[in-house]
N, C-alpha and C positions, 0 to 999 in steps of 0.2 A: 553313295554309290548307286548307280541305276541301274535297276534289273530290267531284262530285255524278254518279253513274254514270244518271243520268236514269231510278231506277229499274225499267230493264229488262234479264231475263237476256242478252240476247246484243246490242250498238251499235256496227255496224261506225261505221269515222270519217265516212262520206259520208252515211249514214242520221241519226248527230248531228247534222251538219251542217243536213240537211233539216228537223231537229224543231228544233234550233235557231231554224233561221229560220220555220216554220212559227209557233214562237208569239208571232210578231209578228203575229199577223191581229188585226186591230181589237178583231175578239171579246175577244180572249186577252188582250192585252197594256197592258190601262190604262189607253188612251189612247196609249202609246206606239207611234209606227208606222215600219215598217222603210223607209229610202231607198236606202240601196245595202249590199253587203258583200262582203267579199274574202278569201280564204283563203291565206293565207303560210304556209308550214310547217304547226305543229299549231294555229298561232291562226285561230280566226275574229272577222274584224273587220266592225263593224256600225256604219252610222250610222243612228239612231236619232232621229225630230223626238219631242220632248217635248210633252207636253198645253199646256205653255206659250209655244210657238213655234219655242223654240231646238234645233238638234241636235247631238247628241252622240258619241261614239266608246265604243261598249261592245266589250270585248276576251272572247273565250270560246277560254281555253286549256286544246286538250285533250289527253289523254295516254292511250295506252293503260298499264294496269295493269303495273309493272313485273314484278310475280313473280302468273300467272292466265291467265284467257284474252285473248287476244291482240285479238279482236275483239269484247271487251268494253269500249269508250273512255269516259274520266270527260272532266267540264271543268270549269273553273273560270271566274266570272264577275268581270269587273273594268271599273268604266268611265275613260275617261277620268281623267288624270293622277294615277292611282295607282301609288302606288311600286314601281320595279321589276317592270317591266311592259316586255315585251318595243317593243322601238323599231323596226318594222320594218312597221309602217303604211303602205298604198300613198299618195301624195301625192294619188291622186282624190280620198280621202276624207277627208285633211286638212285639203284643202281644202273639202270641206262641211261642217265641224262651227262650229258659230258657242256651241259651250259658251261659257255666262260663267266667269270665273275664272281665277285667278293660277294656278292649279294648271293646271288644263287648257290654260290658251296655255302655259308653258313645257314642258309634255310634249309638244305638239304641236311646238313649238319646238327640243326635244331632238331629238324621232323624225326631222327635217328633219338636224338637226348630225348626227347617228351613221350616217341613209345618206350624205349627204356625205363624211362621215369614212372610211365603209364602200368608197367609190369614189372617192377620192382612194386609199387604200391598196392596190387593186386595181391602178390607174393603174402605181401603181409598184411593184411586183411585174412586172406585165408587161413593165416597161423593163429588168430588173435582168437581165445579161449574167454569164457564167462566171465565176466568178475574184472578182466581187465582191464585197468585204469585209464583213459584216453585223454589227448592235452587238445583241445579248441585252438583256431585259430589267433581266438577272441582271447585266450589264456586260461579261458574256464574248465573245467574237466567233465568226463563223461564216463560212465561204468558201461563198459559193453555188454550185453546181452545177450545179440545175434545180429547173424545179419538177415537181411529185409530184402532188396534187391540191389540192383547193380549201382545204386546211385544214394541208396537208403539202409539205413541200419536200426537197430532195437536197443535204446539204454537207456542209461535213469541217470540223473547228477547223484552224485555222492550223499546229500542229505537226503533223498527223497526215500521211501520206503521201499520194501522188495517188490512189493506189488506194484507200484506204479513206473508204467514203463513208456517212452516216446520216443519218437520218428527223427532220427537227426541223419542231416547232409555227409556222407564221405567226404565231400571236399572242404567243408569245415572242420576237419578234422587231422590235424600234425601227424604223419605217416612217417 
């Protein structure tokens, strides 16, 4: 996929953002005109009415340059139920996209199952007490500890002593 640095020397992420959405003005954009949009992490999410009535969910994910300058941001343009396409869509604007297509109802469909997924797994995480047994992906087990941050947790495998204690993955970990 090719990222498009909106050919200008220097794009912090908030000024993308702005031209971003700036070229939805009438003039600019086709026919196509902007109705709401949200920013989640590095996505920018747009719903979009079409010349033809219906709107859409266009995704604009963008990334600063990994090895450059820093506040030089690309993006990449993706609409609606393309694959592998980040699932974290706020439900306002799920709810406004009336896209036709098998394609676009099950990625709408998806985005709805994976924050569900995403907050039922939070759910339990928050309930999970000392001492409690944990199964790996990998089939290996983990005693919990604590938790660490949003992505990291505190536990010891089963033979290990009480004192020694290590850094393991949430998402290696059967919820």
């Amino acid at each position: 996929m090719a990222w498009d640095d909106s050919g200008t020397p220097k794009v912090a992420r908030q000024t993308l953002v702005d031209r971003l959405l700036a070229g939805y003005m009438p003039s600019d954009s086709h026919g196509i005109s902007l109705v709401d949009h949200a920013v989640v992490g590095n996505v920018l999410y747009t719903v979009l009415e079409h010349p033809h009535g219906h709107t859409f969910i266009r995704q604009h994910l963008m990334q600063a340059p990994k090895n450059g300058d820093p506040s030089r941001w690309e993006y990449h343009i993706r609409d609606e139920g393309t694959p592998d396409i980040p699932l974290q869509c706020p439900e306002e604007l799920l709810e406004q996209s009336t896209a036709p297509g098998e394609i676009a109802a099950q990625w709408r469909a998806d985005t709805r199952a994976a924050r569900d997924a995403a907050a039922a797994r939070k759910r339990k995480i928050k309930k999970l007490k000392k001492g409690e047994l944990l199964t790996a992906l990998d089939g290996s087990q983990v005693i919990f500890v604590r938790a660490f941050t949003a992505s990291l947790f505190i536990g010891r495998a089963p033979e290990d002593g009480e004192d020694d204690e290590y850094e393991y993955h949430w998402q290696d970990i059967a919820l």
